[in-house]
C-alpha positions in Angstrom: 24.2 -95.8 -62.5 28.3 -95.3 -62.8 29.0 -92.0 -62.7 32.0 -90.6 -64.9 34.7 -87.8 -64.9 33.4 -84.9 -67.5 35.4 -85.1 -71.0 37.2 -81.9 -72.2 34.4 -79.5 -72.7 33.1 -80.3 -76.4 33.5 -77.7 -79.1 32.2 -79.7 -82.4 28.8 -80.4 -83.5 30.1 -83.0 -86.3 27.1 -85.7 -86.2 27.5 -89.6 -86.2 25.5 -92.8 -85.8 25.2 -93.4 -81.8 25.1 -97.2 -82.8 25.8 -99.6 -85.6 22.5 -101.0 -87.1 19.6 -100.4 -89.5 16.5 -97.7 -88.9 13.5 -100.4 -87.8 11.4 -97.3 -87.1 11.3 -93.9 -89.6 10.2 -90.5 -88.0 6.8 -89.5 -87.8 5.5 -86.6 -86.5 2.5 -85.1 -88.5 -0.3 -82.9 -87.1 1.3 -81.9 -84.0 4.2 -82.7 -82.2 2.4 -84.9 -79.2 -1.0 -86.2 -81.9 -1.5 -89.9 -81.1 0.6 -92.4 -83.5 3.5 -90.3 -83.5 7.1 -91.3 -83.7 9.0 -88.4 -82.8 12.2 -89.8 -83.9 13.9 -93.1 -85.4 14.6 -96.7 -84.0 18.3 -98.1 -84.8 18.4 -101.8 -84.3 21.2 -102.6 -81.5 21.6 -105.5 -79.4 21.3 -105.4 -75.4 24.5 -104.7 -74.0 25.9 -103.0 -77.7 27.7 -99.4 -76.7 25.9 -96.2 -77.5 27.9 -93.2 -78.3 27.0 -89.4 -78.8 26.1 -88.9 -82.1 26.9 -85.5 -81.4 28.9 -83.7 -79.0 27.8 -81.5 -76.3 26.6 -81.2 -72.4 25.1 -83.9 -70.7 21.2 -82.5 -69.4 19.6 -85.2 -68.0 20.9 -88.7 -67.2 18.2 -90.9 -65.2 15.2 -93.2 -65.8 12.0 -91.5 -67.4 9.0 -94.0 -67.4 8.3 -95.2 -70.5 11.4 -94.5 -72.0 13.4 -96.0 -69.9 17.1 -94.8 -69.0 17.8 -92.1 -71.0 20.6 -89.4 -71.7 19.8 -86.0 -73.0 22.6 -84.0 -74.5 22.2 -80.5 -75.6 24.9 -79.8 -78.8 27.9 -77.9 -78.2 26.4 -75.4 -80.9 23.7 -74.9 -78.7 20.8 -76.0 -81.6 19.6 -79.3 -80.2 19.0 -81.3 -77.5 19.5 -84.8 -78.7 17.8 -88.0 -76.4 19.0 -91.9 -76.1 16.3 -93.5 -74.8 15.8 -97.6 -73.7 19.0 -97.9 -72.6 20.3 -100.8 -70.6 23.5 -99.0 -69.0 23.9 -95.1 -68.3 27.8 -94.1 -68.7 27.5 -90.4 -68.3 26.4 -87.8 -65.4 24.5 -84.3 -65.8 26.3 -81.7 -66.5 29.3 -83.8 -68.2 30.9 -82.8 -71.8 31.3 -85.5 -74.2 32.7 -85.2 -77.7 31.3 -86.8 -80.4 31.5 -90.6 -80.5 32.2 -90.9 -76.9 30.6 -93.8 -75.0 27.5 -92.8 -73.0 26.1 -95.9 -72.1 24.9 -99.2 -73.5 21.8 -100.4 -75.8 18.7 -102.2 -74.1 15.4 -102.6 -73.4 14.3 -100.6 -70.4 10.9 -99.0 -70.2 8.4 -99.6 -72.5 10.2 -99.9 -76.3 7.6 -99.7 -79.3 9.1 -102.5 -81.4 10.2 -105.9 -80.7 13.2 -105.6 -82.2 15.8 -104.5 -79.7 17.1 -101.3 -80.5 18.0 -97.2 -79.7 15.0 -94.7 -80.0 17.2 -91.5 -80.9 15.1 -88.2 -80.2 16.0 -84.5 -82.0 14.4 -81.5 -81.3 15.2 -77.8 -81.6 17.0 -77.0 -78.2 14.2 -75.7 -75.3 10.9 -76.2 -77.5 8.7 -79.5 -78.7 10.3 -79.2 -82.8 11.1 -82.2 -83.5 13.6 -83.0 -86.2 14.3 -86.1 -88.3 17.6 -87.7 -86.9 18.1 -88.9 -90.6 18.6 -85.4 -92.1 21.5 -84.6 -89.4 23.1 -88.2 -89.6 25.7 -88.6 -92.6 24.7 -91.6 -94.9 25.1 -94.9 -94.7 27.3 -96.2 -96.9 25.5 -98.0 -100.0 26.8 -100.6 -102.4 27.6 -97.8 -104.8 29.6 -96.1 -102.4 32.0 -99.0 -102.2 35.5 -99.3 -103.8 35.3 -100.0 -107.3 37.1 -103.0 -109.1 36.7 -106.6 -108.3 39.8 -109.4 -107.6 41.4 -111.1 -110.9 39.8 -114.0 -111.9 41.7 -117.2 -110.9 43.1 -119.1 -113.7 41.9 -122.9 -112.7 44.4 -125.6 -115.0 42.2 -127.7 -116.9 41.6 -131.4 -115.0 41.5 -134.4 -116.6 38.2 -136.3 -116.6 38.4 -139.9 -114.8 37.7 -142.8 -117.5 38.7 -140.8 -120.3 40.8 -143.2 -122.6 43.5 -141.7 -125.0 43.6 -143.0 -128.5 46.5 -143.5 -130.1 47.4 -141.7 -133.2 47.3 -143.8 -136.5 49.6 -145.1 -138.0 51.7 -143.7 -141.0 51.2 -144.8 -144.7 54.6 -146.3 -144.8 53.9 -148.5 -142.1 55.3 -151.9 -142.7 52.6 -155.0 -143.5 52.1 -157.6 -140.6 53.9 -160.9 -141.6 52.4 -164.2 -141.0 52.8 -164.6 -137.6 52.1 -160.9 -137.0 48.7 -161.8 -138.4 48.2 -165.2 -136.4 49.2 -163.4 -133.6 46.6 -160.1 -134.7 43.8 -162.6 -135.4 43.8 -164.9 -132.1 43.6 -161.5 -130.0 40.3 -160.6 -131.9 39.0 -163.9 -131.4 40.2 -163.7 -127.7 38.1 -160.0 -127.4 35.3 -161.5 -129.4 35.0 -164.7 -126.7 35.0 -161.8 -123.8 31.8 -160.2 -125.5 29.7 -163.0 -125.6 26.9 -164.5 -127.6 26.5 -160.6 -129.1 29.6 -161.5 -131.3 29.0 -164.9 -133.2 28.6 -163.0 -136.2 32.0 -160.8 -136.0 33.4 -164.6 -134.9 32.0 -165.9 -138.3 33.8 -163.4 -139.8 37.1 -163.7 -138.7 36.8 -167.8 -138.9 36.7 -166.8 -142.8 39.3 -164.2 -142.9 41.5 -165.7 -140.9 42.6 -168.9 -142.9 42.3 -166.3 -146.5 44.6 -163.7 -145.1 46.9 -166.8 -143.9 47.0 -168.5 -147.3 48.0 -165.0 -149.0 50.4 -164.5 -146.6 52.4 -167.9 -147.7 51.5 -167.2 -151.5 53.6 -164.1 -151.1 56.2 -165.4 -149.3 57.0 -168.3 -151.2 57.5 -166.0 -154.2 59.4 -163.8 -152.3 61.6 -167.0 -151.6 61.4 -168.2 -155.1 62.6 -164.7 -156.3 65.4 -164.6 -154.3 66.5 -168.0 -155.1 66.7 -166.9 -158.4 68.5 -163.7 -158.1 71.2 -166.1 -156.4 71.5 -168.4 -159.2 71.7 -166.5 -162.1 75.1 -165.5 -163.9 76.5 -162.3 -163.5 75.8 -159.8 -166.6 78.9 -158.7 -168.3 79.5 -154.9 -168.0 
């Protein structure tokens, strides 16, 4: 055991948790304060080696090894109300008779003696200084704090730009009303693609084939009847006499 100068004498009796985990074990102590199945005081889950620290400050009493219990430190507050016990320590990093201020390190979390849970943890003891009234730790600790207890409000959502989706095929707009007519190669040239695409398909197609063999040489044949009137109408215009005015 490393023995330690004394701290400033202690003149607070503020309480804390002596370590930072959850109660494993709640107080019992029903029927009497040494009846059989008692747990005269709480178990705070603490990995070996974590550091324990007064939950409250005061004298050191006792600092040794007590059978079952293993190491243990007894303070007695500075108010003079309790004596307060660590017990199942692994380290000890106080000597009797030292002060220590609340949240001052007195040793180190283990499993010495015999502990009454798996779980490694700190087995913190209250009682009414000088007699066997046992207190619950829990109405002397300050709360731990709860989700409710958290600050409120909650980050700005994050804006994520739209993506585009892979495949996705933009169709053209169609085309205005005023659009000008194919001419007759425009439509040779129209036609053979569809027959090309319709090829590519396969055997599914023969009937859209059929169809264009049909539509093809009709659409043609119009396509010359207009334009040779077209051509005989402007030959016409050029050879007729110019009107008087």
């Amino acid at each position: 055991m490393a023995a330690v100068a004394p701290w400033p004498a202690a003149a607070s009796a503020e309480w804390r948790w002596p370590v930072d985990g959850a109660v494993v074990t709640s107080f019992a102590n029903g029927g009497g304060p040494y009846a059989a199945g008692q747990h005269r005081g709480i178990d705070v889950a603490a990995r070996p080696g974590a550091a324990v620290v007064a939950a409250s400050g005061g004298t050191v009493r006792f600092a040794g090894e007590v059978g079952s219990s293993g190491l243990t430190v007894s303070i007695r507050t500075a108010d003079g109300r309790f004596d307060v016990s660590y017990l199942h320590l692994e380290a000890i990093d106080v000597a009797e008779g030292a002060a220590v201020p609340a949240g001052a390190r007195i040793g180190a979390a283990g499993t010495s003696g015999r502990p009454s849970s798996a779980t490694p943890h700190l087995h913190l003891g209250v009682r009414e200084a000088g007699t066997r009234r046992y207190r619950d730790p829990l109405t002397l600790l300050p709360p731990r704090p709860s989700v409710r207890d958290l600050p409120r409000g909650a980050p700005a959502p994050v804006r994520v730009p739209a993506r585009s989706v892979p495949g996705a095929v933009r169709v053209p707009p169609p085309l205005p009303a005023s659009a000008p007519a194919l001419d007759r190669r425009g439509w040779a040239v129209a036609c053979a693609a569809l027959l090309a695409a319709a090829a590519l398909l396969g055997a599914g197609t023969r009937r859209v084939r059929r169809t264009l063999r049909h539509a093809i040489p009709a659409r043609l044949a119009a396509s010359a009847r207009l334009a040779g009137a077209a051509r005989m109408s402007e030959k016409a215009r050029s050879g007729a006499p110019e009107q008087s005015r």
